[in-house]
C-alpha positions in Angstrom: -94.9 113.1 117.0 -91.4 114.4 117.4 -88.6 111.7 118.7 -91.5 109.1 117.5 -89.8 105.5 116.5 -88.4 104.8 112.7 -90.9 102.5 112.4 -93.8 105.4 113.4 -92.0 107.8 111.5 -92.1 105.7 108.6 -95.9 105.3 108.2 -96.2 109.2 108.8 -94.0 109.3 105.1 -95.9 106.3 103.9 -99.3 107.6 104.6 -97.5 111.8 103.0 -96.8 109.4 100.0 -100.6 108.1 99.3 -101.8 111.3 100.2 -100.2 112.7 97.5 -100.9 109.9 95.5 -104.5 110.8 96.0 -104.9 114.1 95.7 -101.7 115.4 93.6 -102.0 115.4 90.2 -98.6 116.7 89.5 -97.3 114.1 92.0 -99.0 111.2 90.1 -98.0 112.8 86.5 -94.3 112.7 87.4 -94.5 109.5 88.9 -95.8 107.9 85.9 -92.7 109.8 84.0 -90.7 107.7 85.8 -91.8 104.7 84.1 -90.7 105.8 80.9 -87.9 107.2 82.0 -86.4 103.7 83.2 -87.3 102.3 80.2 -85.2 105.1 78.6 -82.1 104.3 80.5 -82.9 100.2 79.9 -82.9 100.8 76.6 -80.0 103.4 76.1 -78.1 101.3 78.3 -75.4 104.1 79.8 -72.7 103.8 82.4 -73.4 103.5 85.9 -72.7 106.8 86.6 -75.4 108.3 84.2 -78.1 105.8 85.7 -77.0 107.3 89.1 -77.3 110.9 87.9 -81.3 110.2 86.6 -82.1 108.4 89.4 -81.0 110.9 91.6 -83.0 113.8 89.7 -86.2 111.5 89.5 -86.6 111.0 93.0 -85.2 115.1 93.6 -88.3 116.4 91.3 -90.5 113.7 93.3 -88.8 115.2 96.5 -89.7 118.7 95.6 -93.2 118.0 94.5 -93.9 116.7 97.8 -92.6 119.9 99.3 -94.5 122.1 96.8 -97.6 120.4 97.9 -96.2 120.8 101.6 -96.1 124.4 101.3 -99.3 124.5 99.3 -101.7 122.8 101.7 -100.2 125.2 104.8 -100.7 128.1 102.3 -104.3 127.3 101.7 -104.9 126.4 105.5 -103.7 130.1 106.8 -104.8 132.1 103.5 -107.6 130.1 101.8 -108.2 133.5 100.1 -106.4 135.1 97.0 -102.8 136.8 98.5 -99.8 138.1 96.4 -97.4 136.4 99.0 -99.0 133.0 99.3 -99.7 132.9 95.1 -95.5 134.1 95.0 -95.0 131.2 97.3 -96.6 128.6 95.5 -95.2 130.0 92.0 -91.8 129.4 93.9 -92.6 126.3 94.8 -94.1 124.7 91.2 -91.4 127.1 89.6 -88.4 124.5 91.2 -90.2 121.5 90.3 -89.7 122.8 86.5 -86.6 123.6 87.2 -85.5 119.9 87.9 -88.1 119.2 85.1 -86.3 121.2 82.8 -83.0 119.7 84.0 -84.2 115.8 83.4 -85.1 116.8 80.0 -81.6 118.6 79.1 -80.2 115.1 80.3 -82.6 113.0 78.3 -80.9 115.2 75.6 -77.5 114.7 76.3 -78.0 110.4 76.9 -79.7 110.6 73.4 -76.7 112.9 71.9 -73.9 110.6 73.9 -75.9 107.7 72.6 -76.2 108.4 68.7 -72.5 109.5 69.1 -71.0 106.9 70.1 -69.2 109.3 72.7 -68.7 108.1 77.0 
């Protein structure tokens, strides 16, 4: 419902997020990397600034998963059969997910490098 209130608009993302909960594996796999992840950081214990960088790729690769599935379920809906462009599609859309995935671990790497050190 276009021009709908915050508050409206706000259980339509609420109920996106337990749908995907529910029926997104991926989703719940890289939610459940953020646990670890923040126990990473606790325990590293970097500047602000680094803390802001992983939070900020977390929630992008949870942002882009949501897409992916996004793009996925229309996909399905108009082709549910085998098509080159809707398989390209989704291979697009998992393939910037590991991008970002890629990404969080080159940073893990570099927190663990900065950490051991000694370097800001």
């Amino acid at each position: 419902m276009k021009n709908a209130p915050l508050w409206r608009r706000a259980l339509y993302a609420s109920r996106g997020l337990r749908s995907a909960l529910r029926n997104e594996a991926s989703f719940r796999t890289e939610i459940m990397a953020v646990v670890p992840g923040l126990l990473f950081l606790a325990w590293l214990q970097p500047p602000l600034i680094w803390w802001a960088l992983v939070l900020v790729l977390m929630a992008l690769i949870l942002a882009v998963e949501l897409l992916n599935s996004a793009v996925e379920a229309l996909a399905d809906l108009l082709e549910p059969e085998f098509h080159p462009l809707i398989a390209r599609a989704k291979d697009s859309g998992a393939a910037a997910v590991l991008v970002l995935s890629l990404t969080a671990v080159a940073i893990a790497v570099m927190l663990l490098w900065r950490h051991f050190q000694g370097a800001g």
